[in-house]
C-alpha positions as CSV (number, residue, x, y, z in Angstrom):
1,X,9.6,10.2,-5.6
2,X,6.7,8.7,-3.8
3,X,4.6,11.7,-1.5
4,X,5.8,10.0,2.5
5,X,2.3,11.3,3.5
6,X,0.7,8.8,1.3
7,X,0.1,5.1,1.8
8,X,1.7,2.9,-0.5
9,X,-0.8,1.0,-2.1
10,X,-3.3,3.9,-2.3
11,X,-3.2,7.8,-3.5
12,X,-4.6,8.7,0.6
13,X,-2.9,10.8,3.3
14,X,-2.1,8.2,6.1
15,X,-4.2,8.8,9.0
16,X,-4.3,7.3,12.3
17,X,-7.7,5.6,11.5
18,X,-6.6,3.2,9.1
19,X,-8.8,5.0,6.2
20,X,-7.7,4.3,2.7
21,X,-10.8,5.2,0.6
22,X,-10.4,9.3,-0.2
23,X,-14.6,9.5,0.4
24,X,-14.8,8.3,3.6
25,X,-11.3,9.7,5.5
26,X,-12.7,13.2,3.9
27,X,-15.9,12.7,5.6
28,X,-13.6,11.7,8.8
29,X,-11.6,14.6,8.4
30,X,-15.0,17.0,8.2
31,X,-16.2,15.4,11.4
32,X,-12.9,15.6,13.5
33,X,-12.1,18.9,11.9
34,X,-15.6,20.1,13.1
35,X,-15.3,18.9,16.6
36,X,-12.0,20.2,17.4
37,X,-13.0,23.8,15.7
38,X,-15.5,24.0,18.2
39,X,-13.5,23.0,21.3
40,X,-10.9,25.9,20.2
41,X,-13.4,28.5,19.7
42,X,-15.0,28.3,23.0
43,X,-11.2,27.6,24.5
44,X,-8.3,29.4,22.5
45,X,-5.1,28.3,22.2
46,X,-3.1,30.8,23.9
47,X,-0.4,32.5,21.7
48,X,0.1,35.0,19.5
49,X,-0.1,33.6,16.1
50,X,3.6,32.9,15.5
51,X,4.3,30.5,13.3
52,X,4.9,27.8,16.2
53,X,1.5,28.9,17.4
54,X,0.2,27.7,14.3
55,X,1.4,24.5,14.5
56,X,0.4,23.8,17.8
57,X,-3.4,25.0,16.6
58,X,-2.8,22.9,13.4
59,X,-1.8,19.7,16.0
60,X,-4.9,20.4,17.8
61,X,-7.0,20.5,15.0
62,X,-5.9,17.3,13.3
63,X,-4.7,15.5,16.0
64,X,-7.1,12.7,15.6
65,X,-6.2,11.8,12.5
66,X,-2.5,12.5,11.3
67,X,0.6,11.1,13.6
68,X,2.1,14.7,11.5
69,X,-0.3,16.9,12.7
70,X,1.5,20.0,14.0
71,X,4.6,19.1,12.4
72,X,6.4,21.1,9.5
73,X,6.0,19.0,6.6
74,X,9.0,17.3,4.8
75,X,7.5,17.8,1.3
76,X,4.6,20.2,0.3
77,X,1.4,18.2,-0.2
78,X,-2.0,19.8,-1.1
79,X,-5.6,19.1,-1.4
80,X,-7.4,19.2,-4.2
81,X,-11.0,21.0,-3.9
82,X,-14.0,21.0,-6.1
């Protein structure tokens, strides 16, 4: 079974840039990812770390670049790390 989170023609998480080279939509992600850790440190989400509160923070902190972000996912996935 094909992973849904991935594009068709490529082995990268669909993202609402449009990025299909793995480099580049990592060095997105980083970026975004950054930004939006920030914004929640110096503003909190209010809750208190339910797992609903935790998709709302996971929304927030990827909403830039997955149309899932926030969402309980349909299949696991994982990222590999160096």
């Amino acid at each position: 079974m094909r992973d849904i989170y991935l594009y068709d023609d490529c082995d990268v998480l669909k993202n609402l840039l449009n990025i299909k080279d793995a480099k580049l939509l990592n060095e997105a992600e980083a970026d975004y990812v950054v930004y939006r850790l920030k914004d929640v440190a110096k503003n909190p989400l209010p809750g208190d770390y339910t797992y609903e509160h935790l998709l709302r923070l996971h929304e927030f902190i990827f909403q830039d670049l997955y149309e899932w972000a926030g969402q309980q996912r349909k299949i696991n996935i994982y990222k590999e790390e160096p």
